[in-house]
N, C-alpha and C positions, 0 to 999 in steps of 0.2 A: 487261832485266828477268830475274829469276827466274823460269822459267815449267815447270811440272810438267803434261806431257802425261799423261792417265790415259787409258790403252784397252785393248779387249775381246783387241785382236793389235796386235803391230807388224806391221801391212797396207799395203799400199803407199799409202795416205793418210795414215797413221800417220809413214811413214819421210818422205814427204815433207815433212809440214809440220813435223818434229823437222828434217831438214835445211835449210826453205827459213829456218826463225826461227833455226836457226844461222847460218847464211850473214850475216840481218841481225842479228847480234852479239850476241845474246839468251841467256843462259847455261840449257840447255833440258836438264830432265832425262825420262825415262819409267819409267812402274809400269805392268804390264799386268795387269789386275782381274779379278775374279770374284765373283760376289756373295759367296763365302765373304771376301773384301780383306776387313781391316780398316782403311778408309779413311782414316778418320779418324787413326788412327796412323801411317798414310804419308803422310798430308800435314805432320803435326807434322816428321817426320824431315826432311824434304824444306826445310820453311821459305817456302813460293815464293808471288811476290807477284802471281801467277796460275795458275788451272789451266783448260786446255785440255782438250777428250776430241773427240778427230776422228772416235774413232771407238767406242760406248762404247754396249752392251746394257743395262747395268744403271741404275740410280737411284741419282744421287748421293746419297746421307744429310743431312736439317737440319743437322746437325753440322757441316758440310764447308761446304756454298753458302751459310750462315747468316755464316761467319766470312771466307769466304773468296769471290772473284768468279772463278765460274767458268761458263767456256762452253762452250757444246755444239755443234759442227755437224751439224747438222741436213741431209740430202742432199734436200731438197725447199723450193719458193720458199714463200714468206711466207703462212702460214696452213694450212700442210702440215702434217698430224700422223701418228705410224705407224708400224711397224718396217720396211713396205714400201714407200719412198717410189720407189728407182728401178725396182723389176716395176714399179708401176703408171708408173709414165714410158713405160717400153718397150711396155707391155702396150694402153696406148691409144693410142698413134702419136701421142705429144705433138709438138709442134713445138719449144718451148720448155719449159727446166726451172729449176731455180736452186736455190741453199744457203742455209742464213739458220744465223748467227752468232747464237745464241741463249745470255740467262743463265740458270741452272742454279737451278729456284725448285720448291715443292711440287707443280705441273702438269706433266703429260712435253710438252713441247715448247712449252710455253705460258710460257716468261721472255721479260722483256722484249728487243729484238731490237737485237744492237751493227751488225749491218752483213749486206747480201745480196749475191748476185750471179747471175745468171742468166747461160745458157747454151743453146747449139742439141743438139738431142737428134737425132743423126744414126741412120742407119738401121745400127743393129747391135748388140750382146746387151749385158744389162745389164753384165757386167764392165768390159765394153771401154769401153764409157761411163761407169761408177761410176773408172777409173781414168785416163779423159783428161778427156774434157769436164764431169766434175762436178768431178774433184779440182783443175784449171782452177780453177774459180768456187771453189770450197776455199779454197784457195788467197789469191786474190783479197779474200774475205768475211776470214777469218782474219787476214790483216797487215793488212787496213785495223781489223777489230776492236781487236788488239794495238796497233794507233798510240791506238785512240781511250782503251784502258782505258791508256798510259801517259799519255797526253797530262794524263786527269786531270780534263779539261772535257766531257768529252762525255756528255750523258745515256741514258743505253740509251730506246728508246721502247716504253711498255707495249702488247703488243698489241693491248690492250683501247679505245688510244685510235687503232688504225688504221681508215681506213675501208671498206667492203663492195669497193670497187675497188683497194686497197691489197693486200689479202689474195688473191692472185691462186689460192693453192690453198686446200684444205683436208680435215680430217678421214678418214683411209680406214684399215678395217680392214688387219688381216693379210692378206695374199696365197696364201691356203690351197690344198692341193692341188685343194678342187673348181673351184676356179676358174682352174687352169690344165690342166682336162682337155680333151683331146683329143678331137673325134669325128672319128676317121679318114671315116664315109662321107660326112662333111657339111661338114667344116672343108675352105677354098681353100688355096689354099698358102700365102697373105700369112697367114691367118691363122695356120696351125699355126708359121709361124717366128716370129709375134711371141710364143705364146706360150711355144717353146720358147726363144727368147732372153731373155725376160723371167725366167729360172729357169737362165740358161746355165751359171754355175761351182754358184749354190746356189740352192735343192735339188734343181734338176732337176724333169720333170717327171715323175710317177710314170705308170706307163702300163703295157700287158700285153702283151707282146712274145714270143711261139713258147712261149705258157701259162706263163710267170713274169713277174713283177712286176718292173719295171725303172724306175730313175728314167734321164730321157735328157735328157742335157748337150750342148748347143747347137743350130743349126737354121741351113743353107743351103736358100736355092730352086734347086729345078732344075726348068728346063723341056722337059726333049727325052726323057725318060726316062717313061714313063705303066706305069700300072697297074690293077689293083682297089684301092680304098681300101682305106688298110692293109697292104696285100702288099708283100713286102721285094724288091725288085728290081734291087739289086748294089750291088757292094762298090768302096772306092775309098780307096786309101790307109789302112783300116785303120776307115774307114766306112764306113755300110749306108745305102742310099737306102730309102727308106718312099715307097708311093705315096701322093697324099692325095684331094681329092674332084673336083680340074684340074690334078693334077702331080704331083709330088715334092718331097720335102725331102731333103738330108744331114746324119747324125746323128752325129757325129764318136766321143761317149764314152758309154760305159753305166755306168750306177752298181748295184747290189743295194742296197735301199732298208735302212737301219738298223733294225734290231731297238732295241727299248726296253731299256736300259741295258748297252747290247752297243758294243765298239768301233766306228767308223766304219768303213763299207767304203769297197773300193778305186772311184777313175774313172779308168776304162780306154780305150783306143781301140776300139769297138764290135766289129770281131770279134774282138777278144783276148778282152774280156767274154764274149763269147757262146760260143768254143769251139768243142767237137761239136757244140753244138747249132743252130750256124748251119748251111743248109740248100745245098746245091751253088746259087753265084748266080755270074752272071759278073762277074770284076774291070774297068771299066771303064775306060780310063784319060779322064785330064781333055785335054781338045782342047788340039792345041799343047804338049802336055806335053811338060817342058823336056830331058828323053830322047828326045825326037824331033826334037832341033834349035829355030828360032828364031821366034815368031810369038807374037803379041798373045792371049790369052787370052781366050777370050768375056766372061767374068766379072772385065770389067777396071774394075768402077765407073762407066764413064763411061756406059752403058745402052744401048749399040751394037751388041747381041747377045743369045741368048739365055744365061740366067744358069746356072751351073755353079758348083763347088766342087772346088778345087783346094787344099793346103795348100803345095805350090811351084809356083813360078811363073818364066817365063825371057819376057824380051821385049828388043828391043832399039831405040837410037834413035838413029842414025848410028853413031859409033864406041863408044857405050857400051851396055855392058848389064847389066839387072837382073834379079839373081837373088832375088826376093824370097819369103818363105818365111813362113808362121805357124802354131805350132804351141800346142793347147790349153795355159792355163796357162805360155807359156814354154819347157815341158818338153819335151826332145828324148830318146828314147826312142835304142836301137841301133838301129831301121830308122829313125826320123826322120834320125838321124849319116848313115846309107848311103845312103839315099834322095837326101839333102841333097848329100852327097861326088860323087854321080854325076851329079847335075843343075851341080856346081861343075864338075868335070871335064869338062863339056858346054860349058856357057859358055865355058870356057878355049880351049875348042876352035874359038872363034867370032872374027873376024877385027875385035878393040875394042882400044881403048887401054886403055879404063875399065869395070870391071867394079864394082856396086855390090851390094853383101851385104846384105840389108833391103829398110829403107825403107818397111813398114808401118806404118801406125799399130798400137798394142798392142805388147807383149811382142816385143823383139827374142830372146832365149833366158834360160834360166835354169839351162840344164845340163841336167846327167842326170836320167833320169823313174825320180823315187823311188816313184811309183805301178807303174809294170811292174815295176820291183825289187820291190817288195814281194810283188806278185802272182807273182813265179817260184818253180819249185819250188827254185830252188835263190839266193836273191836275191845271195851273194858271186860267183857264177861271174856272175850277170848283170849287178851291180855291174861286175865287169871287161871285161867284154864292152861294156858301155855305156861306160866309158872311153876303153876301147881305138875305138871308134870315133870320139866325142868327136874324141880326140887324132888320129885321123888326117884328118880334117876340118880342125881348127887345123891341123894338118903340110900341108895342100895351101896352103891361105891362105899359109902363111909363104915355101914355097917355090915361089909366083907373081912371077918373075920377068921375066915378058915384057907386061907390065900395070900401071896401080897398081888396087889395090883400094882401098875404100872400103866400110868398114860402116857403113849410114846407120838408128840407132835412133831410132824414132820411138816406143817404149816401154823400158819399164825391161829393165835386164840386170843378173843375177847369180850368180856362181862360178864354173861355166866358162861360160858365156853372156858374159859382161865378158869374158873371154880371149879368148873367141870373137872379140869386136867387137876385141880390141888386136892381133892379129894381124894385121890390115889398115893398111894404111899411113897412113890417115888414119879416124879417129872421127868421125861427124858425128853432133850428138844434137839431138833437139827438145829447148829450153829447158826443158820439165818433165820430162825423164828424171832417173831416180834410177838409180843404180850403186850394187852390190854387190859389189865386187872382193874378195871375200875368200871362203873355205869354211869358218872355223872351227865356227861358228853349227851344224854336221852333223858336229861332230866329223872334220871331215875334211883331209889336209893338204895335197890339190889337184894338179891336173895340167894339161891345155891348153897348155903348154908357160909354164906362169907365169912360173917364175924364170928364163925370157929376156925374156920381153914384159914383165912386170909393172916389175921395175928398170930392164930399157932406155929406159921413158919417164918413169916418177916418180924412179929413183937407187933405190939398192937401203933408205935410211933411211927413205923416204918408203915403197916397198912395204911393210918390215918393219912398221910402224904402222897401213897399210890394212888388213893381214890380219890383224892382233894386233887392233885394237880392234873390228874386224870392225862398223863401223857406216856407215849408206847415204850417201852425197855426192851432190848436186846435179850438172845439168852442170854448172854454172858452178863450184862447186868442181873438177868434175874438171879441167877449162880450165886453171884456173889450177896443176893437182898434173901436168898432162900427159898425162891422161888421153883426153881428149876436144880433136881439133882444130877441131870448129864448131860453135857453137853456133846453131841454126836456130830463132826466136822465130816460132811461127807456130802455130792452132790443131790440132789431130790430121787434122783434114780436109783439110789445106793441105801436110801432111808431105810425102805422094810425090810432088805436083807440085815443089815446092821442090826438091827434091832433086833430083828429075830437071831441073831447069833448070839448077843447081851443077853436076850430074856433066857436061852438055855443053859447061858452060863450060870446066869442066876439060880436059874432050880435049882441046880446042878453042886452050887454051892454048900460045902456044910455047912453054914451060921442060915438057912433059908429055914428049917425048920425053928429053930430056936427065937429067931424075927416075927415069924408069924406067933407064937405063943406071946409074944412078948408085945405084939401088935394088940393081941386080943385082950390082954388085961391091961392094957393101957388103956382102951376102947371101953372097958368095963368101968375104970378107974374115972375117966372122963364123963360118963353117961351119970356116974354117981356123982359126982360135984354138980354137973347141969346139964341133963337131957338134951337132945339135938331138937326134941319137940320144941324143947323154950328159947332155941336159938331161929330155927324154924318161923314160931307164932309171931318173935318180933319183930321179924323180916317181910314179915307175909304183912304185918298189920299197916306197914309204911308202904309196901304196894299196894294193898287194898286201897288206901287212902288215894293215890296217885292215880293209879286207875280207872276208879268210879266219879273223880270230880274233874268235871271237864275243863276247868280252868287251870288244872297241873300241865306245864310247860311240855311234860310226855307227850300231849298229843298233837302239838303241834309243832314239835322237834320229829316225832315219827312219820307225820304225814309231810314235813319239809324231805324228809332223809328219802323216804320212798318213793314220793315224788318229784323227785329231783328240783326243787325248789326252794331259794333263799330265804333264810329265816334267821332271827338275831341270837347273838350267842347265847348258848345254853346258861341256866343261872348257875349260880354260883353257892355250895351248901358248906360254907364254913366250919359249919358245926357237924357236919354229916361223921362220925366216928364208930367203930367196930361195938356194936351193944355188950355195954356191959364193962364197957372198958374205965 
């Protein structure tokens, strides 16, 4: 079918369900809207003999759903209505949630219903779950939708004729900031994190933090750490512990709340945000931290400990070990790169065949933090700076020769984040990961060591077309382009066991040692044709360039992306191709 996705962003529910209806042959194009769209003339142009919106603020127009069958996914189960459907998921410690495949009529969320799907609502912030476990059931509701509106027979069912036990949710305001206030002397700590992860990527919650106004972006419990309610009681990796009314929380990012018709401000890692005005606290490190050698983290999911917050992590389990890591949004800042480099260098130092890079569920990487860039005083030298670290993190990956690696995404990766993961001798992704292997989209012409990794497993005709059309692939596209060596069909909660059960088969294998020898003189063979230095210098030399000259499209695609403001499409680099090719 012709099918015209309409949405608010190309979001990662957005990229998904554009790539998984590609995947089943469906000629799939997208418009991203605003209520200034003139819709109705985008859909003439387009012709399509469906329109989808996955993800979509505005009201379709009579004009549009009158002539045309269009659906809506809805992130809440059958009789849900609201802009806030997943805060209030998070927000009450649902057990169960679900999507409902809705058409697109004069009522907001009241068409008739093509198809649902429901899902478990595990315990962690709304992104993380708006991007696995709802866009799952997304997923799910949406191609069985598309089969029913080809098929041709199927009748949508009016709500009106479901019954009281049918309709498992229903009706709920906005999710307003009074309702996600905090009272530090009186809120437990279960409660301050549900309500701080119910508001974890947006908008945070607004709260009054050393007398200014701070909205606060995500929420860990810790329990070893006490205080006065309220009182800030150390720092950790770049976060600030708050004590609450029986504990602690960890606050990872700080936002400065938005002024009325003022650009979006920056979300920082909390004491970047805070600066001066954070007060002498001691930096605490997280137990077993992976600079101190080898051991289980308390805060290992399984509830065998007291709970902590860590953003890496080192454990090991006979001959393999995982190095797992997760960083807000994706985003790996230059201390996340360092941090990251020296916890790798640690591992390496650990007596395993198999070293595993991941393997959390959410956001394997997405490159460099165009949020700290923006925030620096000088955002070109910190652009470089955040590269250069970048690149030297891929540079240890590549040259781990005495091991095989394995990056096991259990979320999406993209620009240097996907290099990140091809670096590794073997890709393992959960079946719902989305790839972005490309940088154009930022005006940028990329580094991570691409134009080795990128052609050495697509061909160099295959990269040149990844990064030119710069649009997101499925695993299972990537599988089949060489991208990705496993694909791992199992729900977000199921990832790092799986995976850990793979890596020890791996060891465990007889062709593991013979691989690695065979890895190393391949590595040898490689470095003798053309050093990674000279793939390296001419990667670096086209960021240099973009960087330092203020009139490269980068920086004004980075300060539209970050602060959430319109900007015209990114250019267009015809010639951009893998060096050397």
């Amino acid at each position: 079918m012709r099918i015209l996705l309409i949405a608010g962003a190309f979001n990662s529910l957005t990229q998904r369900v554009y790539a998984e209806l590609g995947d089943h042959g469906h000629q799939v194009s997208v418009e991203l809207v605003t209520r200034e769209t003139p819709l109705p003339e985008v859909v003439r142009r387009h012709a399509p003999e469906l329109i989808v919106a996955p993800m979509l603020k505005t009201a379709i127009p009579r004009e549009v759903w009158s002539a045309h069958t269009c659906l809506i996914v809805h992130p809440g189960p059958v009789g849900d209505r609201g802009p806030s459907s997943v805060d209030w998921a998070v927000h009450l410690g649902a057990d169960r949630w679900g999507v409902t495949v809705l058409q697109a009529n004069d009522e907001m969320d009241g068409g008739d219903i093509w198809a649902t799907a429901s899902c478990p609502v595990p315990d962690v912030g709304k992104s993380d779950l708006y991007r696995n476990e709802i866009a799952d059931a997304a997923l799910e509701a949406v191609l069985t939708a598309v089969a029913r509106v080809a098929s041709g027979t199927h009748r949508p069912q009016p709500q009106a004729e479901l019954s009281d036990a049918a309709q498992t949710g229903h009706p709920r305001p906005p999710f307003r900031q009074e309702l996600r206030r905090i009272d530090w002397r009186s809120d437990p700590t279960d409660t301050v994190v549900r309500k701080l992860r119910a508001a974890d990527s947006q908008p945070g919650v607004r709260d009054e933090l050393l007398g200014d106004i701070w909205c606060l972006h995500g929420g860990h419990p810790e329990d070893t750490l006490t205080g006065r309610p309220g009182e800030l009681l150390a720092t950790r990796c770049g976060a600030i512990c708050r004590a609450t009314a029986d504990g602690a929380v960890w606050i990872p990012e700080l936002r400065p709340p938005r002024a009325p018709g003022a650009p979006g401000t920056l979300k920082l890692p909390a004491t970047l945000a805070l600066g001066d005005r954070l007060p002498p606290l001691p930096e605490v490190p997280a137990p077993h931290d992976p600079a101190d050698g080898p051991g289980s983290n308390p805060d290992n999911g399984l509830g065998d400990g007291p709970r902590t917050w860590t953003d890496i992590r080192y454990r090991e389990d006979g001959p393999v070990g995982f190095l797992e890591f997760s960083f807000p949004g994706g985003a790996m800042s230059t201390d996340h790169c360092r941090r990251l480099l020296a916890a790798y260098r640690r591992a390496c130092a650990r007596p395993t065949s198999v070293l595993v890079l991941g393997g959390r569920r959410d956001f394997f990487s997405n490159g460099i933090h165009l949020h700290v860039i923006e925030a620096a005083a000088h955002p070109a030298e910190e652009s470089w700076a955040n590269i250069q670290a970048m690149d030297d993190l891929v540079e240890a990956v590549l040259t781990t020769t005495d091991r095989l690696v394995v990056a096991a995404l259990g979320g999406n990766a993209a620009a240097g984040g996907a290099m990140l993961a091809l670096a590794a001798d073997e890709v393992w992704c959960r079946a719902a990961v989305v790839l972005n292997p490309h940088y154009r989209l930022m005006g940028l012409y990329g580094s991570e060591y691409w134009t080795y990794t990128l052609p050495g497993r697509t061909g160099p005709e295959v990269a040149a077309q990844l990064t030119g059309r710069a649009l997101p692939v499925t695993a299972a596209a990537g599988a089949r382009l060489g991208l990705v060596d496993r694909i791992i069909d199992c729900p977000a909660q199921d990832f790092t066991a799986q995976t850990a059960r793979l890596a020890v088969r791996l060891a465990s294998a007889p062709t593991t040692q013979a691989r690695i020898a065979t890895k190393k003189a391949h590595r040898e063979r490689d470095e003798a044709h053309r050093p990674l230095a000279v793939y390296r210098e001419l990667e670096l030399a086209q960021m240099h360039r973009i960087f330092f000259d203020p009139d490269q499209p980068y920086h004004a695609l980075r300060r539209a992306f970050v602060r959430k403001e319109p900007t015209a499409a990114p250019p267009a680099h015809p010639g951009w191709s893998p060096a050397g090719t």
